[in-house]
Every structure is written in structure tokens, then in C-alpha cells.
N, C-alpha and C positions, 0 to 999 in steps of 0.2 A: 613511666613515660615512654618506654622504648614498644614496649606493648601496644601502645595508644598507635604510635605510628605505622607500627607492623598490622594493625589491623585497620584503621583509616585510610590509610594512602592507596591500596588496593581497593579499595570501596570505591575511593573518591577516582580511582580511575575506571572504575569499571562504569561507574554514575556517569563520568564524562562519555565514553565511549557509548554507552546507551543515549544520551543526549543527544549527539552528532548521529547517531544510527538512526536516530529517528527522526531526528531533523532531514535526514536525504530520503528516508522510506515512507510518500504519504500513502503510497499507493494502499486499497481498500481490497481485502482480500476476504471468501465467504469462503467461512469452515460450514459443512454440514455434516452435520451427526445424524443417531437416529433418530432422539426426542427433538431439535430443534435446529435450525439454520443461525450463521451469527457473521455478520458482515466486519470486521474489524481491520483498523491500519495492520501490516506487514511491521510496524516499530512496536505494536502494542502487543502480538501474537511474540514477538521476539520478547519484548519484558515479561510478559508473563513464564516464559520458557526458564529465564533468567532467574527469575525469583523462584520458581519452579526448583532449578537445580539448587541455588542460596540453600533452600528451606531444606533439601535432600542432603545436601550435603552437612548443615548445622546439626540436623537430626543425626545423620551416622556420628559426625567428631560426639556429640553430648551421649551417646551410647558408647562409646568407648572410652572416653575422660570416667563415666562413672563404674566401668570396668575397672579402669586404673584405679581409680582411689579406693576400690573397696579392694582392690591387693595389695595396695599401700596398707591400708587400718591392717590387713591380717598380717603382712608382713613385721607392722611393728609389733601387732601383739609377738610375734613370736621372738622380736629381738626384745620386749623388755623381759620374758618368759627367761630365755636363756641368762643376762643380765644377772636377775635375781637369784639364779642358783647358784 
């Protein structure tokens, strides 16, 4: 349950804050690249940034969680290893 909160309630602020952000930025701003031009709000260049970083950062934490646990499994093999002798 505590988990649920520690990772919802920063969502749900960060959702609000994007909300309000966008709600005050209608303004239309043109990115051009080299294959294409793209007219887009200044709130929708910002989400995208936003989920941009979400996705970069979810990807590094799940590259390291699975670091961790595969040194947990080797760790415990080597504590039941010792155990048994």
C-alpha cells in the first residue's frame, strides 16, 4: 500500500502540473527539422519532453533493478554454498 502511494502521488502531481502548464501555454510553436516542419502547442512539445524523460529514466531504474537481483541470486547461491559445508 505504501508503495502504491510513493509512486502515485508524484504522478498525480506531476499530471496536475502538466495540466495547468498547458492549460496557460496555447501558444503554437514550429519545430523544423531536416526531413519535416511540425507546428505544435509549447504544452504538447513540453509533454512530450516529459514522457521523454518518464521513459529514460524508467529504462536506466529497470537496468539496474536487474543488475541488483541477479547479485542477489549469486549472492545467495554463495550463502547456501557456505551453509551446507
Amino acid at each position: 500500500m505504501i508503495r502504491f502511494v510513493f509512486v502515485s502521488l508524484p504522478l498525480l502531481v506531476l499530471f496536475l502540473i502538466a495540466v495547468f502548464f498547458g492549460a496557460l501555454n496555447k501558444q503554437v510553436v514550429t519545430i523544423d527539422l531536416f526531413v519535416a516542419d511540425f507546428s505544435l502547442p509549447v504544452s504538447g512539445i513540453a509533454a512530450g519532453f516529459l514522457l521523454l524523460g518518464f521513459v529514460i529514466g524508467l529504462l536506466s531504474m529497470a537496468g539496474r533493478q536487474v543488475l541488483l537481483r541477479s547479485e542477489n541470486r549469486k549472492l545467495r547461491k554463495q550463502v547456501i554454498k557456505t551453509s551446507q559445508n
